[in-house]
C-alpha angles and dihedrals in degrees: 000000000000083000093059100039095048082060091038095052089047091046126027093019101055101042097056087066100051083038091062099044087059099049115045130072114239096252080047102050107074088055104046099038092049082052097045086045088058094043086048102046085039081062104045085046084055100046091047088049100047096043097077087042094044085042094055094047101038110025129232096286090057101043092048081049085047094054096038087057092045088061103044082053089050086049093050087052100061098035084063100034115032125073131221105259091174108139089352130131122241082254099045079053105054094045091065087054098044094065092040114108118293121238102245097334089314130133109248108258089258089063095039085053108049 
C-alpha cells in the first residue's frame, strides 16, 4: 500500500493538478478544481479502506494485481483521452477539447459555462 501510494502521489496525483490548471478557463478554475479535490480525496478514502477488505479476500498477490490493473486501465486512459498542452496557450488548449466527443449529446463544462 505505501508502495502504491509513494508512485501514485508522484504520478496521478500530481498530474491532475497540473492537468486542472491547463484546462480550465480562470473564471472556470475554483469550481472545477474544488470538484476534481473531492473526487480525488473520495478515491484515495476508498483505496485505503478496500484495501484491507480486498487484501483479506485476495491476498496480497490479488490485490497488488488489482491495483496494478487499475493503473494500466488509468494509463490507457490517458494515453486515449488526454492531449499534449506542452508549449500551448489556455485557448489552443481548449480548442483541442471543444471538438473532442460529447458526454451523452452535451457540450463538454468549459463551453456551458462560458
Amino acid at each position: 500500500m505505501v508502495v502504491f501510494y509513494l508512485f501514485y502521489s508522484g504520478g496521478f496525483n500530481a498530474v491532475m493538478f497540473v492537468m486542472l490548471g491547463e484546462l480550465f478557463s480562470p473564471s472556470m478554475k475554483g469550481l472545477a478544481t474544488s470538484i476534481a479535490t473531492i473526487i480525488l480525496w473520495l478515491s484515495e478514502f476508498l483505496t485505503a479502506k478496500l484495501f484491507f477488505l480486498w487484501n483479506d479476500n485476495l491476498g496480497r498477490a490479488g490485490t497488488c494485481y488489482l491495483y496494478a490493473a487499475t493503473s494500466v486501465c488509468a494509463l490507457f486512459f490517458v494515453l486515449l483521452f488526454m492531449s499534449e498542452t506542452k508549449n500551448k496557450t489556455l485557448a489552443e488548449i481548449q480548442e483541442v477539447y471543444k471538438h473532442k466527443v460529447p458526454v451523452q449529446g452535451r457540450s463538454n463544462i468549459i463551453e456551458l459555462r462560458e
